[in-house]
DOKOL-587158 format. One record per residue (C-alpha): residue number from 1; residue in one letter; z negated, y negated, x. Coordinates in nm, 3 decimals, decimal comma. Each point is the difference from the previous one (the first is absolute). Example, Ala and Ser with C-alpha at 12.3 -4.5 7.8 and 13.67 -1.06 7.14 Angstrom:
residues 2
1; A; -0,780; 0,450; 1,230
2; S; 0,066; -0,344; 0,137
end
This chain:
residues 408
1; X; 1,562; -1,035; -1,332
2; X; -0,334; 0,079; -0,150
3; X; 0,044; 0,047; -0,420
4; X; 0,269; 0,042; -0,157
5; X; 0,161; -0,237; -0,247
6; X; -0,184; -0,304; 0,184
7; X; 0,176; -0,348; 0,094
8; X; -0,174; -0,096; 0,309
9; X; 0,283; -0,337; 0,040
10; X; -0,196; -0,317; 0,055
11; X; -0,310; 0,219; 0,060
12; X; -0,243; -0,097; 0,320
13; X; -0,054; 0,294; 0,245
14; X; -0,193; 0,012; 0,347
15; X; 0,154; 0,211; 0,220
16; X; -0,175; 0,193; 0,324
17; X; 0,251; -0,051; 0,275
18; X; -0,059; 0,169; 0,357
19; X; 0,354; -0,085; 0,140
20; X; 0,135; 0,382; -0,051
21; X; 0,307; 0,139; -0,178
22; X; -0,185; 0,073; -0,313
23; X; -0,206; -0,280; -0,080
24; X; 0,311; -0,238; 0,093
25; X; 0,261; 0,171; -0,247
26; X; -0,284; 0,002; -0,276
27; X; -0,039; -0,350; 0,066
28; X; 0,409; -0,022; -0,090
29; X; -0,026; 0,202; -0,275
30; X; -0,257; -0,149; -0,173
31; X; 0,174; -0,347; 0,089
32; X; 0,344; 0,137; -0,112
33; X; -0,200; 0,078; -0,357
34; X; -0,055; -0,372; -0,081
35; X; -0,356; 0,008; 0,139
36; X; -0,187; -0,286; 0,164
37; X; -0,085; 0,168; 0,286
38; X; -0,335; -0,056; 0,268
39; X; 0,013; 0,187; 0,336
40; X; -0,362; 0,023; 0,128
41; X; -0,065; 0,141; 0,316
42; X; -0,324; 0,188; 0,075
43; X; -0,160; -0,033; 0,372
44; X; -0,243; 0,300; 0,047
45; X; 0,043; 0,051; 0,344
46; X; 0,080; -0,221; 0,367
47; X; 0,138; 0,150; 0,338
48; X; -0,303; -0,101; 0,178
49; X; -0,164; 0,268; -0,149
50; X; 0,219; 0,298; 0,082
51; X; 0,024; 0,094; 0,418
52; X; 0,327; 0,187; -0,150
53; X; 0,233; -0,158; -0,221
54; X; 0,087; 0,361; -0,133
55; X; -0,350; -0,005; -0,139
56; X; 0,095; -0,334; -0,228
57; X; -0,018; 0,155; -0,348
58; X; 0,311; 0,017; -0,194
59; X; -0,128; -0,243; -0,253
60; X; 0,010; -0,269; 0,308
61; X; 0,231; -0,325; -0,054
62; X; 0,172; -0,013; 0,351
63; X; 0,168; -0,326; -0,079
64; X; -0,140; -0,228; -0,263
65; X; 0,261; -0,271; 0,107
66; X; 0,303; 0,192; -0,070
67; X; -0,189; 0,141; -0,357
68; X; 0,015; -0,356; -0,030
69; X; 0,328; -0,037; 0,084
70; X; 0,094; 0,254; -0,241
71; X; -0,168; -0,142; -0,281
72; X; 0,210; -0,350; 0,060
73; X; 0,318; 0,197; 0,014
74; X; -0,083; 0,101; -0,341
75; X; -0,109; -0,335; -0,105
76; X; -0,359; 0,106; -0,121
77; X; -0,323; -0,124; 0,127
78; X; -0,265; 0,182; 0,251
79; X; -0,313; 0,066; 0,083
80; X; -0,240; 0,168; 0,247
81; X; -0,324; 0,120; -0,031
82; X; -0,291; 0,101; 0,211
83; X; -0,159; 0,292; -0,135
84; X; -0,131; 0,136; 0,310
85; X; -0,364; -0,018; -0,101
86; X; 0,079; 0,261; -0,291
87; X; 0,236; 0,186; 0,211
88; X; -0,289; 0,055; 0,223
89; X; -0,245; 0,085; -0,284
90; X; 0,194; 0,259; -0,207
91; X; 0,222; 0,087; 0,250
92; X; -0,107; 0,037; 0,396
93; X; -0,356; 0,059; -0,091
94; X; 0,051; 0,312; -0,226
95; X; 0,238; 0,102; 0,267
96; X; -0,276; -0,026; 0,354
97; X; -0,211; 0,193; -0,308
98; X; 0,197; 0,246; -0,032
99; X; 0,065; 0,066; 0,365
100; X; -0,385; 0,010; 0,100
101; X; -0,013; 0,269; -0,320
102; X; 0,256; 0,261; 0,006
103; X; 0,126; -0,161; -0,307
104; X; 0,349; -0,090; -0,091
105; X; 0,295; -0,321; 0,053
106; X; 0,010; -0,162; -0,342
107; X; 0,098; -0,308; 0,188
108; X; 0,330; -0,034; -0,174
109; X; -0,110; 0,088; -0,336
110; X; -0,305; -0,268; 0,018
111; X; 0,272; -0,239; 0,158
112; X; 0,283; 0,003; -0,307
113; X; -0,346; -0,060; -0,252
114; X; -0,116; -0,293; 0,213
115; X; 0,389; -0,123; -0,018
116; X; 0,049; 0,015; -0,368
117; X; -0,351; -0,194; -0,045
118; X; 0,096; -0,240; 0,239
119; X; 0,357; -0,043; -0,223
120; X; -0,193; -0,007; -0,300
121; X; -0,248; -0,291; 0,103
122; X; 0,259; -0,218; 0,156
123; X; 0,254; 0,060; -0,335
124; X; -0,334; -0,127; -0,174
125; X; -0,060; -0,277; 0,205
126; X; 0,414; -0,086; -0,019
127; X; 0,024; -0,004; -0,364
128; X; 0,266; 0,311; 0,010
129; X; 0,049; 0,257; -0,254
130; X; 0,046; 0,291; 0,240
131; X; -0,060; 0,125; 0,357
132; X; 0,242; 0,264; 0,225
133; X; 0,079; 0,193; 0,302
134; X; 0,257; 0,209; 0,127
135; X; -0,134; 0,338; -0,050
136; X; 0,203; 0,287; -0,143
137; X; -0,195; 0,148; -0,311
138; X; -0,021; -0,166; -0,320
139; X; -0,235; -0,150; -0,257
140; X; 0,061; 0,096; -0,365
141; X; -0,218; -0,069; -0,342
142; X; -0,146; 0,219; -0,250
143; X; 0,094; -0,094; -0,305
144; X; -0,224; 0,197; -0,188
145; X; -0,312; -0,090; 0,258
146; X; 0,110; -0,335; 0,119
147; X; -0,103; 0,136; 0,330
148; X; 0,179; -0,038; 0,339
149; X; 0,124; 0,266; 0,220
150; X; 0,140; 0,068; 0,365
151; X; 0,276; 0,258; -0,055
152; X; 0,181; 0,142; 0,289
153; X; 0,352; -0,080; 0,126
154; X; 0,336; 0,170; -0,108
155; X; 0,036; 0,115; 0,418
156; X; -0,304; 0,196; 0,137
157; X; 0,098; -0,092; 0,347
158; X; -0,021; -0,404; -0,096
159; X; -0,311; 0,042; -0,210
160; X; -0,317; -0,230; 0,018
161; X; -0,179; 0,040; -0,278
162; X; -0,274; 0,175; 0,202
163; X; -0,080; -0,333; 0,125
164; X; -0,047; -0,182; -0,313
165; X; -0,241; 0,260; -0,119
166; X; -0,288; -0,257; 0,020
167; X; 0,087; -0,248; -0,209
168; X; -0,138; -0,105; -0,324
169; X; 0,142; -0,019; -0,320
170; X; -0,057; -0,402; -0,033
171; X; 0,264; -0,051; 0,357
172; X; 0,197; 0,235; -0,129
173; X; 0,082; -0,158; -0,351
174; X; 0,111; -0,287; 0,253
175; X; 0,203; 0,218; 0,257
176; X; 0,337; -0,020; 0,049
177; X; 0,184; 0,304; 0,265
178; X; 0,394; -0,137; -0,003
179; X; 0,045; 0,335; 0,231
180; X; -0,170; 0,241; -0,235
181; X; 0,346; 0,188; -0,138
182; X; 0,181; -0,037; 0,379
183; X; 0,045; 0,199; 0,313
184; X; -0,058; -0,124; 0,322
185; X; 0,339; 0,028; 0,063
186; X; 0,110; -0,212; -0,281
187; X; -0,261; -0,233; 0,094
188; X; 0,205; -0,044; 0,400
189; X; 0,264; -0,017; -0,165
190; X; -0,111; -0,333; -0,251
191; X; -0,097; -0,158; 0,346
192; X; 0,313; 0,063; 0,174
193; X; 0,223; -0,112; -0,251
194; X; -0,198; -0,304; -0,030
195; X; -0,053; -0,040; 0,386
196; X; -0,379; -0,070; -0,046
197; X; -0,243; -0,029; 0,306
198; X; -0,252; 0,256; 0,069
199; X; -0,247; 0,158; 0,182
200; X; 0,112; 0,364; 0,059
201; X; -0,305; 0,261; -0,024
202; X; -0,133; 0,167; 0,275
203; X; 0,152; 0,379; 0,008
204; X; -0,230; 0,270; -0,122
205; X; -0,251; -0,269; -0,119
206; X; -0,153; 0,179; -0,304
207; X; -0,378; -0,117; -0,048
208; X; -0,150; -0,229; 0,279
209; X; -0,329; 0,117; 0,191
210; X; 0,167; 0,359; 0,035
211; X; -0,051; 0,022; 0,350
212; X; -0,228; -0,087; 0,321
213; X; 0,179; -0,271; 0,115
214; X; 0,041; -0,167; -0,317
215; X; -0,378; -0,037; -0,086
216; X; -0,181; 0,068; 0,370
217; X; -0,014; -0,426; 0,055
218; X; -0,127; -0,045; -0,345
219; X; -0,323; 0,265; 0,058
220; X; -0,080; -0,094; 0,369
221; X; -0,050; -0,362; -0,169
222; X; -0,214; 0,128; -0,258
223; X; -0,225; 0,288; 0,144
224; X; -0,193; -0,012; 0,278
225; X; 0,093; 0,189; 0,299
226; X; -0,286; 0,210; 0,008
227; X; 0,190; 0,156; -0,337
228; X; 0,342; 0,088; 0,158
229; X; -0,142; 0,225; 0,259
230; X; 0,147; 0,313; 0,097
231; X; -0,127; 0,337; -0,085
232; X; 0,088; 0,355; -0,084
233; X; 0,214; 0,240; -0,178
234; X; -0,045; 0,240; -0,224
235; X; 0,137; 0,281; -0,186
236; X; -0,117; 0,021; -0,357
237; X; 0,165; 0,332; -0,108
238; X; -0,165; 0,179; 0,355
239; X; -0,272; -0,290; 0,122
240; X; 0,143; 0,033; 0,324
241; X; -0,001; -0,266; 0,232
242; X; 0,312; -0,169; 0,147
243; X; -0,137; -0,280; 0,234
244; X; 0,034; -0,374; -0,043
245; X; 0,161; -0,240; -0,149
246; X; 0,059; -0,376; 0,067
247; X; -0,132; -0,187; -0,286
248; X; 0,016; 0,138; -0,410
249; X; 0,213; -0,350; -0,051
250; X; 0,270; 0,153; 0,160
251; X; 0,086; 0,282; -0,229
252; X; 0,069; 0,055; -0,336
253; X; -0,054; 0,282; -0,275
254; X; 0,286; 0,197; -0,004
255; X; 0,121; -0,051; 0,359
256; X; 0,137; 0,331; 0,141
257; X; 0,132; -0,132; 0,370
258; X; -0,345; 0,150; 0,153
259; X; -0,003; -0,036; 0,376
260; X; -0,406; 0,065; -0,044
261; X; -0,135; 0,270; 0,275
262; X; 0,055; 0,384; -0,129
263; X; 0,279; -0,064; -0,234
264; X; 0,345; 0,131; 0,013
265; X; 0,236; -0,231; -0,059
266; X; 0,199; 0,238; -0,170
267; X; -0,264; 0,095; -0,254
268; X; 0,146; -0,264; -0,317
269; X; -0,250; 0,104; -0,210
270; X; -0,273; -0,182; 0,167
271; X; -0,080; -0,328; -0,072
272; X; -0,288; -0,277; -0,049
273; X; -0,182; 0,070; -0,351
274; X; -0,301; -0,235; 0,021
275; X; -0,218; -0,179; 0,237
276; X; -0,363; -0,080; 0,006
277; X; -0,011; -0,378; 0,195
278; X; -0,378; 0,000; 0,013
279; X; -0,017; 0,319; 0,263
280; X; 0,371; -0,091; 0,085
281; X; 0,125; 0,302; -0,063
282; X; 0,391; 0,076; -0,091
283; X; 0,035; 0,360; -0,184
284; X; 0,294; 0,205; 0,016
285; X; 0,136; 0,265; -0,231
286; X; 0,302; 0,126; -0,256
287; X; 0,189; -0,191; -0,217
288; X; -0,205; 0,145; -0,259
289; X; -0,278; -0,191; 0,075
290; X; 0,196; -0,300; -0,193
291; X; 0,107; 0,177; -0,296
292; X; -0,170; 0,096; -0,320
293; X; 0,105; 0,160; -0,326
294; X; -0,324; -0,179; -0,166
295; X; -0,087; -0,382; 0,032
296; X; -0,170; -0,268; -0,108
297; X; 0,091; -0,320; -0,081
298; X; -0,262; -0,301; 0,012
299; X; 0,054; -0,386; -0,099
300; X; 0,277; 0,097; -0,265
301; X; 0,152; -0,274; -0,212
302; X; 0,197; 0,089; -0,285
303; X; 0,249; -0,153; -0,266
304; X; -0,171; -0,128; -0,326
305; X; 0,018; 0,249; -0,272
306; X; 0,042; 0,330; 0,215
307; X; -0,206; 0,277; -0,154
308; X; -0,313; 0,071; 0,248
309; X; -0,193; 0,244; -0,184
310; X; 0,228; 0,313; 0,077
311; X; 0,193; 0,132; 0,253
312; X; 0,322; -0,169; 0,089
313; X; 0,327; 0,128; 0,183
314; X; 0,113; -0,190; 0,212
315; X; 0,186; -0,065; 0,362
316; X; -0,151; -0,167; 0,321
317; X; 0,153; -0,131; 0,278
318; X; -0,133; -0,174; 0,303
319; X; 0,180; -0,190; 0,321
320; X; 0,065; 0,289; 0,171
321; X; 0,177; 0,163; -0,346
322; X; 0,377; 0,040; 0,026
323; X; -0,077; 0,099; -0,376
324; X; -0,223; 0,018; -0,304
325; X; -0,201; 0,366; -0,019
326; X; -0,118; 0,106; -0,329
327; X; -0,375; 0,004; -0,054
328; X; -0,294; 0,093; -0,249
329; X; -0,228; -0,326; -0,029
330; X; -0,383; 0,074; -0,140
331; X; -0,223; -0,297; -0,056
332; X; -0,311; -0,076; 0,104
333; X; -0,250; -0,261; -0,011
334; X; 0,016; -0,296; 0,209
335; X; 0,387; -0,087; 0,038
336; X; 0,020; 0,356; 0,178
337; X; 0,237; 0,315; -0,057
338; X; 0,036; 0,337; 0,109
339; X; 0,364; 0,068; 0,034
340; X; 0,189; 0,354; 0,042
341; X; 0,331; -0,029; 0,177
342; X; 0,243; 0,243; -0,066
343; X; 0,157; -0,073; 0,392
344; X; -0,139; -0,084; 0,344
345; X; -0,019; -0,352; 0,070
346; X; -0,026; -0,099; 0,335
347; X; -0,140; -0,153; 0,165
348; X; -0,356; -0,040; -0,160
349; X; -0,210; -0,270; 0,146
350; X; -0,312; -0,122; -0,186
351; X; 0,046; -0,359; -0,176
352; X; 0,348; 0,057; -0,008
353; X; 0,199; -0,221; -0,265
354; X; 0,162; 0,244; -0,240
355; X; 0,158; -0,131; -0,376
356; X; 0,057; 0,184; -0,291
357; X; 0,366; 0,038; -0,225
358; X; 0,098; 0,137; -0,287
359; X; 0,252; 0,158; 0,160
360; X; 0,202; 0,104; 0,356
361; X; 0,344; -0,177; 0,068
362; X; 0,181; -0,348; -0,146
363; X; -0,178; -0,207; -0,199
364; X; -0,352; 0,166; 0,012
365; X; -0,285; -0,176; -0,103
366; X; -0,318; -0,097; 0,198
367; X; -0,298; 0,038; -0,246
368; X; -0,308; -0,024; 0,238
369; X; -0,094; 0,029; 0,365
370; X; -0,271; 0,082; 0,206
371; X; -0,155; 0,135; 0,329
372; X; -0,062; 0,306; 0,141
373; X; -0,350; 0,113; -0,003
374; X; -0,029; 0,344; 0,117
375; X; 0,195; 0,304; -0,001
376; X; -0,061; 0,379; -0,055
377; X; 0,061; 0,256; -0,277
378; X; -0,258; -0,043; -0,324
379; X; -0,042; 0,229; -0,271
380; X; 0,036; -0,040; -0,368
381; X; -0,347; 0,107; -0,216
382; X; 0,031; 0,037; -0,347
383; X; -0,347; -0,085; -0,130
384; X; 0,042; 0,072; -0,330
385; X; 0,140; 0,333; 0,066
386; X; -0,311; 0,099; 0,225
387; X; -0,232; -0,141; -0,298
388; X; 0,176; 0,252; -0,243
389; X; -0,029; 0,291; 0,271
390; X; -0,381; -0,094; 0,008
391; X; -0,045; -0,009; -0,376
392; X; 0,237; 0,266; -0,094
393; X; -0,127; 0,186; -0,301
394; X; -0,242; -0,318; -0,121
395; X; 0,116; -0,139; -0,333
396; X; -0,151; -0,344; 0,064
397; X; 0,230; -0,088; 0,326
398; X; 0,283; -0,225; -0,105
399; X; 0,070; -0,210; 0,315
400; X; 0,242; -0,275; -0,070
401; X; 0,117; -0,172; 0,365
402; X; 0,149; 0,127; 0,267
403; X; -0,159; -0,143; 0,318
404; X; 0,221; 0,017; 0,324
405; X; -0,165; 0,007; 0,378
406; X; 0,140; -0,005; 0,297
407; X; -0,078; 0,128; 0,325
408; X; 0,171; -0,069; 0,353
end
């Protein structure tokens, strides 16, 4: 459960239930500790917006009756709640943003922060004590700091902490993750033996708003047409043309499928890097164009009592991670940070969600996150060494700070 040593029997939680495996066998578990459990399910989405079901984002309650149903079979009471407003505020907005910019998907990460709030208002407004989902990472307390951290699950291939990498300290002193010390295995296996209903996820369903057909209905709704014209190609590593395209909403950074005019389908190595939607034109290059030694980091949040005024090490990690890479964080003004990576990550896509551990593997910590705000190498200048260069040989020079700047 979440700390250690706690007796949570008789205790009031609101659950988040979507009708999937992991949120129903949290439910159980948290029912099977003596809890008084709530299942609240959170609308953020209808069919009648999506031409394509496959588009429907994986957050998407298919079948509030038989959540419903499942909640009776468990003999604890339910609720539904429209939070489609907010879903379209912090969630599809950013998103057509984001596609008009060249800028990246943080539509999942915005999506499990807008979830938790939700949980936390309606625990408020239920007179519980805690609120809970079904995803696999844990919550743990500082004893020394009284602060709250995400910390990673036990199994790398079931870990979510990434997604949790939002949320503030107050939800998470709330937050109860039943699943945080299980496999997804284990977790199929808790549902069979019980025979509980669920929805099955769709295969290869990672983040939602990945591809064309998942987000194309959502833009054409929300941008004029005038906006989603085609236009041309070109290479940013030669600046060589390569005809038309159909419309920038129809590709993504990173694609490398290229059927553009001048290409050779063999040639892997080519790929979209960036696009510029006013003159509507997609560029083309290496897969070096998305990857950086050097970065910065903008809109960081960190952990009370973390030690800002040096240089940290550190590990990021962002959706496209399969792990944690080791990294050399410098502060600067402004909730910004220039960080050396001792790896390639890739790939890099301005206002991409990354968070920060303590560590690589089981049970890391998330200390802060942020967004990607540039990339490039910088260079380190020692000020105080240049002053002592300058003044070499004068008594009176007795500089006393060293001043760090950055350049990209």
């Amino acid at each position: 459960m979440s700390e250690t040593g706690v007796n949570y029997s008789g205790k009031k939680v609101v659950i988040g239930l979507t009708g999937r495996i992991a949120s129903c066998v949290a439910a159980l578990l948290l029912k099977k500790q003596g809890m008084k459990v709530i299942g609240v399910s959170i609308v953020t989405a209808v069919k009648e917006e999506f031409t394509n079901n496959s588009g429907l984002p994986t957050c998407h309650i298919q079948d509030l009756e038989k959540v419903k149903s499942f909640c009776e079979s468990l003999n604890i009471p339910f609720y539904a709640t429209d939070a489609k407003a907010y879903f379209d505020a912090e969630v599809i907005d950013p998103l057509v943003a984001s596609k008009l910019t060249a800028k990246a998907n943080t539509a999942c990460f915005n999506c499990n922060t807008l979830r938790l709030n939700i949980l936390y208002d309606k625990m408020i407004k239920l007179g519980a004590d805690y609120i809970s989902t079904g995803h696999f990472c844990k919550v743990q307390k500082n004893l020394n700091s009284d602060e709250y951290f995400i910390h990673a699950n036990n199994d790398p291939s079931s870990d979510q902490s990434f997604l949790l990498g939002g949320v503030n300290s107050k939800v998470l002193s709330h937050l109860i993750l039943p699943l945080g010390e299980l496999k997804s295995e284990e977790v199929k296996k808790i549902a069979d033996r019980f025979e509980l209903p669920y929805t099955k996820k769709k295969k290869n369903k990672n983040y939602c708003f990945d591809k064309p057909n998942e987000y194309i209905d959502i833009i054409k709704k929300r941008v004029p047409k005038k906006m989603l014209e085609e236009g041309t190609v070109q290479n940013i590593d030669t600046d060589i043309m390569h005809g038309d395209h159909d419309g920038i909403v129809n590709y993504n950074i990173g694609d490398n499928e290229l059927s553009f005019k001048g290409i050779n389908p063999s040639d892997k190595d080519i790929e979209i890097v960036d696009y510029d939607f006013v003159r509507k034109i997609i560029y083309i290059g290496s897969s070096s164009n998305l990857t950086s030694r050097g970065v910065q980091l903008v809109n960081l949040k960190f952990a009370k009592g973390l030690d800002l005024t040096k240089p940290m090490l550190c590990f990021i990690k962002n959706k496209f991670s399969k792990k944690a890479v080791k990294c050399h964080l410098y502060f600067k003004n402004n909730q910004s940070a220039f960080l050396e990576i001792q790896e390639d990550i890739y790939p890099l896509i301005l206002e991409e969600r990354f968070i920060l551990l303590d560590r690589d593997g089981r049970n890391a910590k998330i200390i802060g996150n942020g967004q990607l705000g540039g990339k490039g190498d910088f260079k380190l200048i020692d000020r105080v060494k240049d002053f002592r260069n300058d003044q070499e040989g004068k008594e009176e020079a007795k500089p006393t700070q060293v001043v760090e700047i950055f350049k990209f």
